[in-house]
C-alpha positions in Angstrom: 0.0 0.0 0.0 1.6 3.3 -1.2 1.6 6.2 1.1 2.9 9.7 1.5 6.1 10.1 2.8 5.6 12.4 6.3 8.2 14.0 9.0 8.1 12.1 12.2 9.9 13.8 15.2 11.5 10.9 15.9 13.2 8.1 14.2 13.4 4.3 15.3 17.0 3.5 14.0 16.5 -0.8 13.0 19.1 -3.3 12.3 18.6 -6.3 10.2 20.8 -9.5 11.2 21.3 -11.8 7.8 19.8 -11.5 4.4 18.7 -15.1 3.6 15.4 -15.6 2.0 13.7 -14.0 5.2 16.0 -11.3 5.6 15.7 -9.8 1.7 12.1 -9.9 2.3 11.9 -7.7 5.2 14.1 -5.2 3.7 12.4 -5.1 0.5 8.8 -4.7 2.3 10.2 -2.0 4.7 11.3 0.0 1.5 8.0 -0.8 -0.7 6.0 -0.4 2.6 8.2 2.3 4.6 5.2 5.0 4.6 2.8 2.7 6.1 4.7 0.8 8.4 6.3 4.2 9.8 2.7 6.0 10.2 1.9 2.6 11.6 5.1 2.9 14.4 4.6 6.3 15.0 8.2 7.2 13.7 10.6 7.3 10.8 11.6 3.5 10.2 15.2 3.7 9.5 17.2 0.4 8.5 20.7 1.5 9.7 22.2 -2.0 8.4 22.3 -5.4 7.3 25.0 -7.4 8.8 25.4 -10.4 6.6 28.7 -13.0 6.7 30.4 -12.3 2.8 29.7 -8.7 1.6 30.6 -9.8 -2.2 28.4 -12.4 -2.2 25.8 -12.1 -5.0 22.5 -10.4 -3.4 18.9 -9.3 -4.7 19.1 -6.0 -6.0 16.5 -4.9 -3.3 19.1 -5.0 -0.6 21.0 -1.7 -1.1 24.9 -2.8 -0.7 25.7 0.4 0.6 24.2 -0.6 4.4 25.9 -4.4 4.1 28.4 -4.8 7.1 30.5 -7.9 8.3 30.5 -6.1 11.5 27.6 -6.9 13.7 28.7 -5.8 17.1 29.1 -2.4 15.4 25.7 -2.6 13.6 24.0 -3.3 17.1 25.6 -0.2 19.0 23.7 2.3 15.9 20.2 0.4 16.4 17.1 0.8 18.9 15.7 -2.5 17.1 17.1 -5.6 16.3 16.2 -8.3 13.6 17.8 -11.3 14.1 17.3 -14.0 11.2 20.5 -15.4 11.1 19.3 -18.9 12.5 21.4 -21.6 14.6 22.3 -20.9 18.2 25.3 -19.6 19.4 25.8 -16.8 17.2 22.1 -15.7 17.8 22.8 -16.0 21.0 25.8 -14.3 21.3 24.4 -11.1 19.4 20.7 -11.2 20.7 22.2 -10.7 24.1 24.8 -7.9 23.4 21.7 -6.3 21.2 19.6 -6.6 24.8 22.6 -5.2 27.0 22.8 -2.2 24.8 19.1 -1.1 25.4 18.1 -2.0 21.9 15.3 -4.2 21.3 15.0 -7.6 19.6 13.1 -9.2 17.2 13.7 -12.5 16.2 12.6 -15.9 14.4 14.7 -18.1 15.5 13.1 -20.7 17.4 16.1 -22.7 18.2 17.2 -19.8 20.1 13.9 -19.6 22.0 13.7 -23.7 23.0 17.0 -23.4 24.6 17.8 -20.1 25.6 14.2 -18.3 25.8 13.9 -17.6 29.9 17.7 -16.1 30.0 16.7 -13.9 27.0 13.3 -13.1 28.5 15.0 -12.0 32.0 17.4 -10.2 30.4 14.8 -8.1 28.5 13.1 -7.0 31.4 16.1 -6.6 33.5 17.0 -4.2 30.6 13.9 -2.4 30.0 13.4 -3.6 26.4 11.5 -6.0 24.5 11.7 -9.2 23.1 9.3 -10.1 20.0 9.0 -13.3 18.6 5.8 -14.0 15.6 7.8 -15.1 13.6 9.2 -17.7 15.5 6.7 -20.2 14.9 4.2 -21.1 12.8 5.7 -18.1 9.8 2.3 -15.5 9.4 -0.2 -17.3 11.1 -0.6 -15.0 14.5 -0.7 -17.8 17.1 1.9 -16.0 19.6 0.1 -12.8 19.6 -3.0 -15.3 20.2 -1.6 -16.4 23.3 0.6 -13.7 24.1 -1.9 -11.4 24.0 -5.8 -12.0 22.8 -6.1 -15.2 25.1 -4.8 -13.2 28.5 -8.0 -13.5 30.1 -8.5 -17.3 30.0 -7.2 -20.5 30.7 -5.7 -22.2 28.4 -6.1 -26.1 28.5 -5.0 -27.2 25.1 -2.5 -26.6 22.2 -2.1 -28.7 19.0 -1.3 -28.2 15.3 0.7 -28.7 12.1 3.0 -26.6 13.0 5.6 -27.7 10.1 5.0 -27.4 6.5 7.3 -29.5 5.3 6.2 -32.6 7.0 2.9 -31.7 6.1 3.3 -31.6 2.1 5.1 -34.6 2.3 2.3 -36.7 3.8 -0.2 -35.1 2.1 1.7 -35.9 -1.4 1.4 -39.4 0.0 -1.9 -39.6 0.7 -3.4 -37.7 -2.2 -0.5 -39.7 -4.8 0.0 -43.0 -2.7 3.5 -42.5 -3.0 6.7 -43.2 -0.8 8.1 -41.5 1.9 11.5 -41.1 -0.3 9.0 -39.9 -3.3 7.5 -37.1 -1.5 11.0 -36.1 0.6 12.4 -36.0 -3.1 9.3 -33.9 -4.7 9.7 -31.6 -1.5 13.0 -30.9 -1.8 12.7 -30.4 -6.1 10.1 -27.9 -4.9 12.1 -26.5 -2.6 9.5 -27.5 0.6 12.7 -29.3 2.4 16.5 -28.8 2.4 19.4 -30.7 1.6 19.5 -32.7 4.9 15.8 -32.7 6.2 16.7 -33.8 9.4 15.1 -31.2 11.6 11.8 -31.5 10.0 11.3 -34.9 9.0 12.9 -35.8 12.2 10.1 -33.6 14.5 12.5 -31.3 16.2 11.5 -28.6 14.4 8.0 -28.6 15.6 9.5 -29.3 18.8 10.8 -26.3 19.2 7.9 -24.4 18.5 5.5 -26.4 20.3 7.8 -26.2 23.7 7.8 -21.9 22.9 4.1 -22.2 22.7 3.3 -24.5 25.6 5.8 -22.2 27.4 2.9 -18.8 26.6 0.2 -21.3 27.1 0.5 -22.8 30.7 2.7 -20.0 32.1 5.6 -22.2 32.6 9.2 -22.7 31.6 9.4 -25.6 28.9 12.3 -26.6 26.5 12.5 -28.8 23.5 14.1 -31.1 25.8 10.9 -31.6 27.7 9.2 -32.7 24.3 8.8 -36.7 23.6 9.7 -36.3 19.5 8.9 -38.8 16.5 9.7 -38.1 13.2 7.9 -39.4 10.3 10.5 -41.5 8.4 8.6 -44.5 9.2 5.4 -43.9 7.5 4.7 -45.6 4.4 1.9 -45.4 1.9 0.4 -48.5 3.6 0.3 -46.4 6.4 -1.9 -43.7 4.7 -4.3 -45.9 2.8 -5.0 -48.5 6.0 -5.4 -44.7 7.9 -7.5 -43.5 5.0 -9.8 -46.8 4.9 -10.5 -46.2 8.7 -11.9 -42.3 8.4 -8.4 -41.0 9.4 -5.4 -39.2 7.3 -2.1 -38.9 8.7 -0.3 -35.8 10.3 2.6 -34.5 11.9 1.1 -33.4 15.2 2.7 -31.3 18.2 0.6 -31.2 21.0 0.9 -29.6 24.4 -2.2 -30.3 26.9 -2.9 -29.8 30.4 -3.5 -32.7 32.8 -4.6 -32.6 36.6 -0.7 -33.9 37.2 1.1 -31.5 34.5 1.7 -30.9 30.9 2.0 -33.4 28.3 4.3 -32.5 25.4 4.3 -34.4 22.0 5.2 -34.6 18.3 4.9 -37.6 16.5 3.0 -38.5 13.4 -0.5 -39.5 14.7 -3.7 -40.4 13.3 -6.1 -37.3 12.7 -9.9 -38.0 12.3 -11.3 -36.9 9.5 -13.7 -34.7 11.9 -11.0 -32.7 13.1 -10.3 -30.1 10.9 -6.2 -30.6 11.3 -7.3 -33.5 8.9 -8.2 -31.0 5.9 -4.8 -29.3 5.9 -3.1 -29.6 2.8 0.2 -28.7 1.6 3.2 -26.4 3.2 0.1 -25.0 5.3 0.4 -24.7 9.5 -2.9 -24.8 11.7 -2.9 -24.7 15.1 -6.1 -25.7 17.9 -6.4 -24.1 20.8 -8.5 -24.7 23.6 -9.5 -22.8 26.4 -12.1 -22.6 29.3 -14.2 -19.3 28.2 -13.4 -19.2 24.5 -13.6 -22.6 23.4 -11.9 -24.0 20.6 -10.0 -21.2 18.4 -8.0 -22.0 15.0 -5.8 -20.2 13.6 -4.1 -21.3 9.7 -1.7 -19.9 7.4 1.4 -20.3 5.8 3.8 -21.3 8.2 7.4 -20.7 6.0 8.7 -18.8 3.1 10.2 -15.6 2.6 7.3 -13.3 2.5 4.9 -15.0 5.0 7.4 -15.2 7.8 8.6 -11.3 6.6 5.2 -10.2 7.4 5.3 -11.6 10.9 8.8 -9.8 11.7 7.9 -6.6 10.2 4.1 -7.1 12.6 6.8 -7.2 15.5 9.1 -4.5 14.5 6.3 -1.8 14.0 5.1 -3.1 17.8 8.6 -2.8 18.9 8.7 0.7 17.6 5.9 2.0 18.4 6.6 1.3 22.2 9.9 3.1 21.9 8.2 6.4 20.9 5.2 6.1 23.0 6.6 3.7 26.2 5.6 0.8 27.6 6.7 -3.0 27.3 5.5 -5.8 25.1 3.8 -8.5 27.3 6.6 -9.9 29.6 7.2 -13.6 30.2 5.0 -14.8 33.0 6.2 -17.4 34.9 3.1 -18.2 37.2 2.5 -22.3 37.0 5.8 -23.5 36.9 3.7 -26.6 36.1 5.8 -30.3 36.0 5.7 -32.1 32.3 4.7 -35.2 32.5 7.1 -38.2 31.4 5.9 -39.7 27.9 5.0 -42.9 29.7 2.5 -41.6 31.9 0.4 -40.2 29.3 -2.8 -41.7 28.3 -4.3 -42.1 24.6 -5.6 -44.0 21.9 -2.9 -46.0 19.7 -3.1 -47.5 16.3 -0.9 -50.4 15.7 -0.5 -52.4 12.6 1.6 -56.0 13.3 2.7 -58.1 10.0 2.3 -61.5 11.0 1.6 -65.0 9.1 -2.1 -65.8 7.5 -1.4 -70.1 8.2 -0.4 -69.2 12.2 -3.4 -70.4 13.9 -5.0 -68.3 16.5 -2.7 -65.4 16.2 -5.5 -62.8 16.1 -6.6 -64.8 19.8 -2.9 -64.5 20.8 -2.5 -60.9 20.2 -5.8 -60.0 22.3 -4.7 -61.4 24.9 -1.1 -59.5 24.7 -3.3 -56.4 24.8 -5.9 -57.6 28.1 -2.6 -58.6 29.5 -1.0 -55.6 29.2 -4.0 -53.4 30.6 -4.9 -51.9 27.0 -8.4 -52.0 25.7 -9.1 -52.9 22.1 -11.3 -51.0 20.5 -11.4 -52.9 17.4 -9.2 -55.5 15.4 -8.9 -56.5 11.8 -7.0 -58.5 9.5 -5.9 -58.1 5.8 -3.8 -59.1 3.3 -0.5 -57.4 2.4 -0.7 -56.0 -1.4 1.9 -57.3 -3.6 3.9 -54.2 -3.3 4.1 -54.7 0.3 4.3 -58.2 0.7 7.4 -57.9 -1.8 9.1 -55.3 1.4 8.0 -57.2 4.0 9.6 -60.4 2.2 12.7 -58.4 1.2 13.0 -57.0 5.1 12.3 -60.7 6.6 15.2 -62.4 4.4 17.5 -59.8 6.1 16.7 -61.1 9.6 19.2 -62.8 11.5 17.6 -66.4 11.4 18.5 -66.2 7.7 14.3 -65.2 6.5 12.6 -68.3 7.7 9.8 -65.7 8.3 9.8 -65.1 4.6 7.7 -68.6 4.1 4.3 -68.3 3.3 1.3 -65.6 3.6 1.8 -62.7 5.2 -0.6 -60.1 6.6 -1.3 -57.0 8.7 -3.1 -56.7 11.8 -4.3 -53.7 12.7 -5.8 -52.7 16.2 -7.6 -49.3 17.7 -7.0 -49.1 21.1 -9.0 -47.1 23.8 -7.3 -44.5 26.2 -4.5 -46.3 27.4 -1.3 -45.1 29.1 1.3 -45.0 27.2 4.0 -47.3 29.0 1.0 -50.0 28.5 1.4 -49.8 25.3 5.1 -49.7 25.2 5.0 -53.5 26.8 2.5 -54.3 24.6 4.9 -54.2 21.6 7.7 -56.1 23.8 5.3 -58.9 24.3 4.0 -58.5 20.5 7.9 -59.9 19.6 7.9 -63.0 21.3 4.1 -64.3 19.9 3.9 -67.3 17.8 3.6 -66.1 14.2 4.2 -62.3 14.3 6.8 -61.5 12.5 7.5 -57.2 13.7 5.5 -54.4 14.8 5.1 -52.5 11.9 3.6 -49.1 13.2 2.9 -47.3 16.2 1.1 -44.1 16.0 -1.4 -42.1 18.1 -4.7 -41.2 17.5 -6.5 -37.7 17.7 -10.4 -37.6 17.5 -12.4 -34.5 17.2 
């Protein structure tokens, strides 16, 4: 939106840390936009600098070479706001904090940083009298901090789960909507530029770790890091996975999950088993959606685009004109409040449904019997059990995995076939000795899958 230029008596000197994808974005939008988002902060936007690591390196034109620096320190002393999107840790780190002791404020969206380092940052802010801003962070332009932050201050909280990384989510989607393999849709992804080069951090869940322990953290007033998260990637997943999911009025999502119990908070991202009726089913693509639940306001949603240049750019420049605006007018952004201090509860002593799908041998008599009983055994309640026939594709896997076993394939003999069971709430360590008992029945062969479930 083009505006007038106008005098502002006072200017809000900003410095921009890296010019990645993210980075070129904000400057370009704080030149094409610089009108608005000043009459927006009250004052004259000025962007000081852009510290980036090889000044020669080939840019976008939009990023005037005249402000590049390899001197950040320096670039931080001229600045009243900070943008950090340099991304990793200890560099971050290192500069968010001198960018803090100096007075200036910070905005930032690195989430890394936040997991590990968020409650010394936070104390540091207020102990300096600045702010600390942090959309961006997660879920790119969907507005699920300032949600919680902010719009949610005057209720409880009791619930917080989501897609909260897109490139998970395009990959089992192009699964489920192609029927193709996990290795298919990583390849797709990264062709499309979805995933990098080593995927790790996504594919692996620590991504949405991170951002799910920052959230939980605004949620239940309480101190959480990614190291209080129980994390499953989604390498495992196949396209048998996705149909037998599909067949039972469920599709297949990467889900982070933070909930409050009567004993704690229960943090989790693994892949899990979304019904149909819950509307994290019907997210398609590089999308993010997030679920919260609270006392008063019920059940709010919130859905976006949760990466890419100009989505996230949007949610750092929302921050910067906040951070602004209360460095000509006064006052803080919300602080971190620390009221709960409520304990997470181990992964174990959580309680919920399970789907688990065991390959096992069509001629073994009474294996279906057997398997019940493992399950009444173990304390966990079946809420329903079927068997069917591997396809050929699947068959030819399982066949090709069995004849690498270490008894030389003498599994590989004869029919094969999946059983699948639904359980009912069940705690989780149940379940766990559930699939230790599972290896020593008479004709199954491995516990294929292990996934959670999540209803309405």
């Amino acid at each position: 939106m083009a505006m007038a230029e106008k005098h502002y008596e006072k200017t809000v000197k900003v410095a921009l840390l890296g010019a990645g994808t993210v980075g070129t974005q904000v400057a370009r939008l704080l030149s094409e936009q610089h009108g608005v988002l000043s009459a927006r902060a009250g004052a004259n936007l000025q962007l000081v600098g852009v510290a980036v690591r090889h000044i020669d390196a080939p840019r976008d034109p939009v990023i005037d070479r005249s402000l590049l620096t390899d001197d950040p320190m320096a670039l931080i002393t001229q600045a009243d706001v900070v943008i950090e999107l340099i991304g990793g840790i200890d560099v971050p780190l290192t500069l968010v904090r001198f960018a803090l002791e100096n007075g200036a404020s910070v905005v930032t969206g690195n989430k890394a940083l936040l997991a590990t380092h968020g409650p010394e940052l936070y104390e540091l802010a207020a102990e300096k009298d600045v702010d600390l801003y942090y959309e961006a962070a997660v879920a790119g332009a969907v507005p699920v901090v300032y949600g919680l932050r902010e719009s949610l201050a005057g209720d409880e909280v009791t619930a917080v789960m989501g897609i909260l990384n897109g490139t998970t989510n395009f990959i089992l989607d192009e699964m489920s909507a192609k029927g193709i393999s996990f290795d298919e849709a990583l390849h797709l992804a990264q062709e499309l530029g979805y995933a990098e080069a080593d995927p790790s951090a996504d594919v692996d869940g620590m991504d949405a770790a991170a951002k799910i322990a920052i959230l939980a953290s605004l949620a239940f007033h309480t101190r959480v890091s990614v190291d209080d998260v129980h994390v499953q990637g989604i390498r495992s997943i196949t396209a048998g996975d996705i149909t037998a999911a599909q067949n039972a009025g469920y599709e297949i999502k990467l889900i982070a999950s933070a909930r409050r119990r009567a004993d704690g908070i229960s943090l989790v991202v693994a892949p899990s088993l979304v019904s149909t009726n819950n509307p994290l089913a019907g997210i398609h693509g590089s999308f993010n959606a997030v679920l919260i639940d609270a006392v008063s306001a019920d059940r709010l949603m919130f859905y976006g685009r949760g990466a890419g240049g100009a989505p996230t750019a949007s949610a750092v420049l929302s921050d910067l004109v906040a951070a602004a605006a209360k460095k000509v007018v006064g006052g803080h952004a919300p602080r971190e409040l620390v009221i709960a201090q409520l304990p997470v509860i181990a992964p174990d002593e959580t309680t919920l449904r399970f789907y688990i799908k065991v390959l096992v041998s069509e001629k073994s008599t009474g294996v279906l019997s057997s398997i019940t009983r493992v399950f009444a055994d173990n304390d966990v309640s079946i809420s329903s059990i079927r068997q069917n026939s591997l396809t050929k594709s699947e068959a030819e896997a399982a066949r090709a995995e069995l004849a690498e076993l270490s008894d030389g394939g003498r599994h590989a003999d004869g029919k094969l076939a999946y059983v699948t069971v639904m359980t009912h709430d069940s705690l989780h360590k149940n379940m766990r000795s559930v699939v230790a008992a599972l290896g020593n029945v008479e004709g199954v062969w491995r516990v294929a899958t292990v996934l959670r479930v999540e209803e309405d």
